[in-house]
Each structure stands twice: as structure tokens, then as C-alpha cells.
Backbone as JSON Lines, residues from 0, in Angstrom:
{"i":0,"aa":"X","n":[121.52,117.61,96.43],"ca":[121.02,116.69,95.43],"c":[120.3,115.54,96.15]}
{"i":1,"aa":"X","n":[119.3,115.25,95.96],"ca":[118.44,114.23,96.27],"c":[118.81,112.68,95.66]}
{"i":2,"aa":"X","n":[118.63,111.8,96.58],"ca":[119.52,110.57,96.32],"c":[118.08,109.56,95.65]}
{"i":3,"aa":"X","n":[118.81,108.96,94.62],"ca":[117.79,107.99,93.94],"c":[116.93,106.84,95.25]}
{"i":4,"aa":"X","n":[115.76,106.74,94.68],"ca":[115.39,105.4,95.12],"c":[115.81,103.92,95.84]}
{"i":5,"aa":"X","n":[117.1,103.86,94.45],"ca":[117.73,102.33,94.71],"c":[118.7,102.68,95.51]}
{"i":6,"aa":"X","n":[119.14,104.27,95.83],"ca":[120.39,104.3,96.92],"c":[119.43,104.33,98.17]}
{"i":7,"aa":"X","n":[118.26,105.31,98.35],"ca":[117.77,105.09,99.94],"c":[117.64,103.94,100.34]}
{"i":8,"aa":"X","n":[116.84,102.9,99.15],"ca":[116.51,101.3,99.73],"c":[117.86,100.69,100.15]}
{"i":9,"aa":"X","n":[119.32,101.03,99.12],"ca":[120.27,100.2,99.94],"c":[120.44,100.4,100.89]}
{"i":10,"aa":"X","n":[120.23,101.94,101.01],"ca":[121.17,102.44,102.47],"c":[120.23,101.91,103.69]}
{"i":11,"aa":"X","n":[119.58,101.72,103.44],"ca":[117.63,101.1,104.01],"c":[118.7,100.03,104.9]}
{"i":12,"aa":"X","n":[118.84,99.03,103.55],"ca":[118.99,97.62,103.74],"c":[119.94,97.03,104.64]}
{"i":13,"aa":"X","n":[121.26,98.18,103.91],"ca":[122.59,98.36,104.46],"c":[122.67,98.93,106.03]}
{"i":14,"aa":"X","n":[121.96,99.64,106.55],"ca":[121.52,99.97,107.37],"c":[121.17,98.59,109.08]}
{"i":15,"aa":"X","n":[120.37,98.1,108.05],"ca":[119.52,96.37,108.76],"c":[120.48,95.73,108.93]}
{"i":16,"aa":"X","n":[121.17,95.16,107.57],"ca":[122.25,94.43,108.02],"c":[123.01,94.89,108.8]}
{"i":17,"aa":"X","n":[123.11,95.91,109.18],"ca":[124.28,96.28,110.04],"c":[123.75,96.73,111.29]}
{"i":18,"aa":"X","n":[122.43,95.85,111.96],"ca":[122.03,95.85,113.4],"c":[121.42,97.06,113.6]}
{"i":19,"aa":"X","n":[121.56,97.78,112.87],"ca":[120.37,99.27,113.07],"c":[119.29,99.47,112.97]}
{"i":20,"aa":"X","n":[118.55,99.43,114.15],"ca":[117.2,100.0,113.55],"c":[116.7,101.12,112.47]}
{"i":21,"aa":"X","n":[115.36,100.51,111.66],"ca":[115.61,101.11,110.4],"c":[113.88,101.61,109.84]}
{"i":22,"aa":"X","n":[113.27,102.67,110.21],"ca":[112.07,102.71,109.48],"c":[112.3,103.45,108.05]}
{"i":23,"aa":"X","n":[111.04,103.12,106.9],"ca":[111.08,103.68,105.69],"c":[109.64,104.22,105.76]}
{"i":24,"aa":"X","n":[110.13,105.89,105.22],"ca":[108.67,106.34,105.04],"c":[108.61,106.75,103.69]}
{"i":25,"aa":"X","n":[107.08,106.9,103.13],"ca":[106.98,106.62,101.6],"c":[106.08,107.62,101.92]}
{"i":26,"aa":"X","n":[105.35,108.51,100.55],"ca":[104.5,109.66,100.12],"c":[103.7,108.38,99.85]}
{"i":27,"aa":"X","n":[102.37,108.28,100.36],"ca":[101.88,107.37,99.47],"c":[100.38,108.31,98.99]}
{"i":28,"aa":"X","n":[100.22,109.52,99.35],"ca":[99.27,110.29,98.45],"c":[99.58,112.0,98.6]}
{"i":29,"aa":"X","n":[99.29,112.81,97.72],"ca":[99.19,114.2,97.66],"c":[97.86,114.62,96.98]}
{"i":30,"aa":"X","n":[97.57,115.82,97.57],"ca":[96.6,116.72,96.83],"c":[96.68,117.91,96.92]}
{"i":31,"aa":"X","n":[96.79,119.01,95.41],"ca":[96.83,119.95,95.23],"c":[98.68,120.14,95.05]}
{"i":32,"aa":"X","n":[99.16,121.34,95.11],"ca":[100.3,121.3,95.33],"c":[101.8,120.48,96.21]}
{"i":33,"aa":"X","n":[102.37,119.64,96.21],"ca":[103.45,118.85,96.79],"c":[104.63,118.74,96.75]}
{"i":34,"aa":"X","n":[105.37,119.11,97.57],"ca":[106.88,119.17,97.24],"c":[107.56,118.0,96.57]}
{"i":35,"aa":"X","n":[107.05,116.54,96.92],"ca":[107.23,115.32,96.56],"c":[106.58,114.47,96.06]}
{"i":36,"aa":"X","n":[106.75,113.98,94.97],"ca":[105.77,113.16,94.46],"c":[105.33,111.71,95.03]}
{"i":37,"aa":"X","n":[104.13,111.09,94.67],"ca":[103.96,109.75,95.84],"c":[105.14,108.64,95.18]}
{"i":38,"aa":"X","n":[105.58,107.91,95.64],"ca":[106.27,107.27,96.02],"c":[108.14,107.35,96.21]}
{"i":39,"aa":"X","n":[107.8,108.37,96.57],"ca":[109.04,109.35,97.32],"c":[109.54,109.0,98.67]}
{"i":40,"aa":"X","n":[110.92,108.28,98.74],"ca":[111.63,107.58,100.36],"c":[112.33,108.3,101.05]}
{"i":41,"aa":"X","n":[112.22,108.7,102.51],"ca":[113.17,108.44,103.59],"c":[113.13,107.88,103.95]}
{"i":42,"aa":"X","n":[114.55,106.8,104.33],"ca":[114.97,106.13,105.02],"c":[115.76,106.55,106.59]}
{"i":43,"aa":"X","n":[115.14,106.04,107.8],"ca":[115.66,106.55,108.82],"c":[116.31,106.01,109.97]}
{"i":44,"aa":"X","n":[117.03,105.91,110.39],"ca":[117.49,104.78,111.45],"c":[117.29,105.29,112.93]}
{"i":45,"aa":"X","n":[117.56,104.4,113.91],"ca":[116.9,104.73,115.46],"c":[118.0,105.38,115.87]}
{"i":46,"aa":"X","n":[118.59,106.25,115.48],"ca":[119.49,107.66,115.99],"c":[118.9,108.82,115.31]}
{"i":47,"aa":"X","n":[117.95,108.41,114.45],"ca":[117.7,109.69,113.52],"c":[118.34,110.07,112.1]}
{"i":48,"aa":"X","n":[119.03,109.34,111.96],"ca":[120.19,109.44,110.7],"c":[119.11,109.58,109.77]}
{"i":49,"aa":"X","n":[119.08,109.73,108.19],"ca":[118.29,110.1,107.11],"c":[118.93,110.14,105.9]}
{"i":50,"aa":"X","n":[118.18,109.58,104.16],"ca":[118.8,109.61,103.62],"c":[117.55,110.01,103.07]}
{"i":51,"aa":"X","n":[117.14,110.65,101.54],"ca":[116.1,110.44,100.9],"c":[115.09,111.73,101.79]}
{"i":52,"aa":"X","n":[113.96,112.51,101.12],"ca":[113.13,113.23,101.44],"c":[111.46,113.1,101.1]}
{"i":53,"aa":"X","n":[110.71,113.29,101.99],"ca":[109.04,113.17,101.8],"c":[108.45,114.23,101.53]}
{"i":54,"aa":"X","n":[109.39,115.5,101.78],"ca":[108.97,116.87,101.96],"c":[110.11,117.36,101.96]}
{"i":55,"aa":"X","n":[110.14,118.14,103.17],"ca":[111.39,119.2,103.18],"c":[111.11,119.65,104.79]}
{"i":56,"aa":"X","n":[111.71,120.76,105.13],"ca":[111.5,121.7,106.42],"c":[110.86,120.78,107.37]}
{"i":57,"aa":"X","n":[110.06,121.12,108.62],"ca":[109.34,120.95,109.49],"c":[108.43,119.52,109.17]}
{"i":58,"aa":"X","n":[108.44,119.3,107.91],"ca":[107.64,118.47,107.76],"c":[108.26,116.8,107.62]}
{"i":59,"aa":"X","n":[109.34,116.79,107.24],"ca":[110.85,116.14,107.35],"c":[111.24,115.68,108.83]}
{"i":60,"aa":"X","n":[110.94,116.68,109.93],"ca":[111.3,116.48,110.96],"c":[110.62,116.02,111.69]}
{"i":61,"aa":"X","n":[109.32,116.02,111.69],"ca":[108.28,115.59,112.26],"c":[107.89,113.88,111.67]}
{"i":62,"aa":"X","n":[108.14,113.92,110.74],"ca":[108.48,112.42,109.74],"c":[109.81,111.7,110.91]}
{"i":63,"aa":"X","n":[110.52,112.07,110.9],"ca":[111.82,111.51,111.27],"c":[111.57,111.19,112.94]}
{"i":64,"aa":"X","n":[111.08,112.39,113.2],"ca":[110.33,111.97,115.07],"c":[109.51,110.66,115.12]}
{"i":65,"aa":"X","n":[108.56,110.83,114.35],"ca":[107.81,109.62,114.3],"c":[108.27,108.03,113.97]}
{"i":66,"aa":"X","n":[109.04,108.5,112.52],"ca":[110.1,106.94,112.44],"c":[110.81,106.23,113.48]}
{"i":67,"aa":"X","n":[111.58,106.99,114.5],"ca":[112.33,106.78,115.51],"c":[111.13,105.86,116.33]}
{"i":68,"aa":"X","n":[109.87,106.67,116.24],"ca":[108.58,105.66,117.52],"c":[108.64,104.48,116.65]}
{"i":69,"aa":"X","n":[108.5,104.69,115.71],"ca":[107.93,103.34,114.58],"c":[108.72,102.43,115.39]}
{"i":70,"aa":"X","n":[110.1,102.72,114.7],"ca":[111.5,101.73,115.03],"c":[111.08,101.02,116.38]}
{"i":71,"aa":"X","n":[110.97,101.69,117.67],"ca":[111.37,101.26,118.95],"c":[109.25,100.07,119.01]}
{"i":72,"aa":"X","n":[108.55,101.0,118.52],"ca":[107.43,99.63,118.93],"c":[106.35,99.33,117.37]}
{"i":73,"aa":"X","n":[107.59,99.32,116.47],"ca":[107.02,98.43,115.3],"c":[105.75,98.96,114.91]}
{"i":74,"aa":"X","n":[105.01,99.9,115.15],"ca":[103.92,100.1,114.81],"c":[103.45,100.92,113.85]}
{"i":75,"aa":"X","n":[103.14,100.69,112.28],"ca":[103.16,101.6,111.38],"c":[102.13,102.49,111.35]}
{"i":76,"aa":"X","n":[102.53,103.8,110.96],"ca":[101.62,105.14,110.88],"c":[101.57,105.57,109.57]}
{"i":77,"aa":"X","n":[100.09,106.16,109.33],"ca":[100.24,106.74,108.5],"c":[100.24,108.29,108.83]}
{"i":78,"aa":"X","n":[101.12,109.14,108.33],"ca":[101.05,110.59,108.84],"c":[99.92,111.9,107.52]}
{"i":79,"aa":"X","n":[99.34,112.78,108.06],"ca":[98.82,113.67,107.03],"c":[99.08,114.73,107.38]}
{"i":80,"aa":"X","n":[100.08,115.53,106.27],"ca":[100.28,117.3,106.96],"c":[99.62,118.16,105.2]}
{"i":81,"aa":"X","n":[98.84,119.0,106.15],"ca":[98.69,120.14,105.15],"c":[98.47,121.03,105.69]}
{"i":82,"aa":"X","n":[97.95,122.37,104.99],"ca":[97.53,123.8,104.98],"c":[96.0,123.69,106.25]}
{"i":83,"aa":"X","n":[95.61,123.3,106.14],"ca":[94.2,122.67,106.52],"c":[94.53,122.23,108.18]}
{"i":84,"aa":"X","n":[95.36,121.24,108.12],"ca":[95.03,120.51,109.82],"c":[95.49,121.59,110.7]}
{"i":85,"aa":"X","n":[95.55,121.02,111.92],"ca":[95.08,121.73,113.35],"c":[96.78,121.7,113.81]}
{"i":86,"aa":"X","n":[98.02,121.0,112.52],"ca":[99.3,121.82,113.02],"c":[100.33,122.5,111.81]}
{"i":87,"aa":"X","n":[98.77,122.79,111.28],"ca":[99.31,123.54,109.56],"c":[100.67,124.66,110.1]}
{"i":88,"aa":"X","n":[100.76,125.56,111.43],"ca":[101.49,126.27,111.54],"c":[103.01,125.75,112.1]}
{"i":89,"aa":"X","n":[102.76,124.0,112.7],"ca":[103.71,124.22,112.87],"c":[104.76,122.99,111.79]}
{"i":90,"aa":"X","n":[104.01,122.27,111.1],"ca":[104.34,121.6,110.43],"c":[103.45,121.7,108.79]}
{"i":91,"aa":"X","n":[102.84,122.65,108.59],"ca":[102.3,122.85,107.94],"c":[103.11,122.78,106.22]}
{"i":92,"aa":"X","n":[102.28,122.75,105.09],"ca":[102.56,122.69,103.73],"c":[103.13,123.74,103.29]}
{"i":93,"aa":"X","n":[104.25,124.62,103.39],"ca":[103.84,126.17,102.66],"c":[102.9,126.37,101.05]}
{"i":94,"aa":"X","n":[103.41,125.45,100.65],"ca":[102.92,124.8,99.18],"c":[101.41,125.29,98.91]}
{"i":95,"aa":"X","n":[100.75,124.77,99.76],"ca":[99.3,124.73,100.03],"c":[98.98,123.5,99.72]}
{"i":96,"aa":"X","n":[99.16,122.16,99.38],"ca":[99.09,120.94,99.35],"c":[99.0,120.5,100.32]}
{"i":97,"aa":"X","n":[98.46,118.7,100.45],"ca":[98.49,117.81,101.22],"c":[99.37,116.61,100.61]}
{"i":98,"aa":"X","n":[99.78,116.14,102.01],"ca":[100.74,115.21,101.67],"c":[100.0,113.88,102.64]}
{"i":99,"aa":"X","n":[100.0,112.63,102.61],"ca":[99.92,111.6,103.08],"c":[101.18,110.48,103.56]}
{"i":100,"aa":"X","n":[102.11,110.21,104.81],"ca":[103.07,109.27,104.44],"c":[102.79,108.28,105.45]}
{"i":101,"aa":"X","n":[103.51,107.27,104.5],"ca":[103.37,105.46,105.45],"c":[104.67,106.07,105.91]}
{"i":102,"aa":"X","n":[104.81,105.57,107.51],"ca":[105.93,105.41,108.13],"c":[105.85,103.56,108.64]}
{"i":103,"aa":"X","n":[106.64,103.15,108.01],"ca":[107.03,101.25,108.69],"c":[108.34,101.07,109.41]}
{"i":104,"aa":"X","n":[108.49,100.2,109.75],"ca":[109.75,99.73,110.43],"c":[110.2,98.69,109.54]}
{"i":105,"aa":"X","n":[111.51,98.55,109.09],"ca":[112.03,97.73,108.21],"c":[112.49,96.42,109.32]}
{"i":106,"aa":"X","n":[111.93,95.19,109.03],"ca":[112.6,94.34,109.71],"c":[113.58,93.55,108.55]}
């Protein structure tokens, strides 16, 4: 079961307060088919921990790799996986959609 909104942001928050590094990544566009709709959260902390989904499979994980960089040098990304780019096979859409996500660092 997929966890609401207002639980990823606490666990976000809850997270901060409690000295953990903490990035949040958001869907902030799709086209064509998408597992997630845009404004869809994981929340991730600098061990990798996770609450909330952007996707699913490979594409989840590669999200969560990147959050961890966010965390350690603050620098927000935006990520794009689909059918189309040059690592459709290994992070690719099965869907056939594109997905767009902000990855930030929660201070």
C-alpha cells in the first residue's frame, strides 16, 4: 500500500528533526503513459531509507542513488527516464511513458 502525501512529508520532516539527512523527490511531469502521477513523493534519507514512490522498479532505484548525492552536496536535480533515452534498458519506462523528477535536499 502506498503511503499518503501528509505521511511521506512527516516522515520527510520527522526524519530532519532527527539529524538525518533527508532529500524529497517529486514527479513534477509525465508524458504518455506513467506509473505515477505528477506530484507524487519519495522521501529519502542519507542511508537510503524510503518512504513514498515516483515510479516503481529500476526507476525507484536510480531515484534513491541520486537522492543520497543530493543529500551529501545539496545540489538539486532534475532526473528524466523513459522508453526513448540512452538508459531506457536499464532504467527504462516499461509503460512506454516519460517521467520527469525534482530530486532536493530537505534542509
Amino acid at each position: 500500500m502506498l503511503s499518503t502525501d501528509t505521511d511521506i512529508l512527516s516522515a520527510a520532516q520527522g526524519w530532519r528533526e532527527a539529524g538525518r539527512g533527508v532529500a524529497l523527490a517529486t514527479v513534477i511531469e509525465t508524458w504518455g503513459s506513467a506509473p505515477r502521477p505528477v506530484g507524487s513523493h519519495l522521501a529519502i534519507d542519507q542511508e537510503g531509507n524510503f518512504l513514498g514512490s515516483v515510479s516503481g522498479g529500476c526507476v525507484e532505484g536510480a531515484v534513491i542513488t541520486e537522492a543520497v548525492e543530493v543529500i551529501e552536496d545539496g545540489r538539486p536535480r532534475i532526473l528524466e527516464f523513459g522508453v526513448a533515452d540512452e538508459t531506457a534498458w536499464r532504467v527504462g519506462l516499461s509503460c512506454g511513458g516519460r517521467i520527469r523528477v525534482l530530486v532536493e535536499r530537505v534542509d
